[in-house]
N, C-alpha and C positions, 0 to 999 in steps of 0.2 A: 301541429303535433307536439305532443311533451318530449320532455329531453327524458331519454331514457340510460341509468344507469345498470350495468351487469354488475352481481356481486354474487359471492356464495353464503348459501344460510346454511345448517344445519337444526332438521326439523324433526321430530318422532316419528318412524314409521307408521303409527297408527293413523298421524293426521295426514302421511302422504297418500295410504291408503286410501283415507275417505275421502281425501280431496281427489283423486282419481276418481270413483264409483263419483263422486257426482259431477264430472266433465264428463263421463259417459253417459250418462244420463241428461246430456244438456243442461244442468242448471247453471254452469259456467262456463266458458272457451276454454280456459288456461289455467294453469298453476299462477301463471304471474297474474293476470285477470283476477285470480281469488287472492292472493298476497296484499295486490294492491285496495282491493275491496275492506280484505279486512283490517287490513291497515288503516282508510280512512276510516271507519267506522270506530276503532279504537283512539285514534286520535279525536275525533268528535265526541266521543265518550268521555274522555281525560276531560276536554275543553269544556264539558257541561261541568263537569265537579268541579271543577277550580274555577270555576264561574261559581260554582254556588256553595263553595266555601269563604268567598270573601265576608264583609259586612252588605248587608239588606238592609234599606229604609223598611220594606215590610216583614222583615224580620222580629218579633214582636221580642224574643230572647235576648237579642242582640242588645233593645235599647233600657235594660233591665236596671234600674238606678241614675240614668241619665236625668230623672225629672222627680227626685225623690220629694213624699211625702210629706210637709212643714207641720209639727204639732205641738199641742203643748206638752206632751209629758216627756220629761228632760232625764230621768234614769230608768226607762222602759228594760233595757236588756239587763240591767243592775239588779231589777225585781222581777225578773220573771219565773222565778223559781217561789215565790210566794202568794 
């Protein structure tokens, strides 16, 4: 069994409302049942984005000048206005 800690939160009456009307309705056991539910789920949420904010090998943005172009024309940005 998990180690369980007690704490006190303060939460909006709105969402204590509704999170009551649906333990009545069986869609959860408990307050702490739904706390901890949506707790993991927001931490799984963070853990995707900062997963997918790092660098991507298939990130095709990421590797944008890494393997530039070789050519001849040696003052392209110089005349590009003509």
């Amino acid at each position: 069994m998990q180690e369980l800690t007690r704490m006190t939160v303060e939460l909006p009456t709105e969402l204590i409302q509704a999170t009551e009307k649906a333990i009545a309705v069986g869609k959860v056991k408990s307050l702490s049942e739904f706390l901890a539910l949506a707790l993991k789920h927001e931490l799984s949420t963070l853990e995707r984005v900062s997963d997918s904010s790092s660098p991507s090998e298939d990130d095709p943005i990421w590797g944008l000048g890494t393997n530039p172009v070789v050519g001849d024309v040696t003052d392209a940005s110089e005349n590009l206005d003509r």
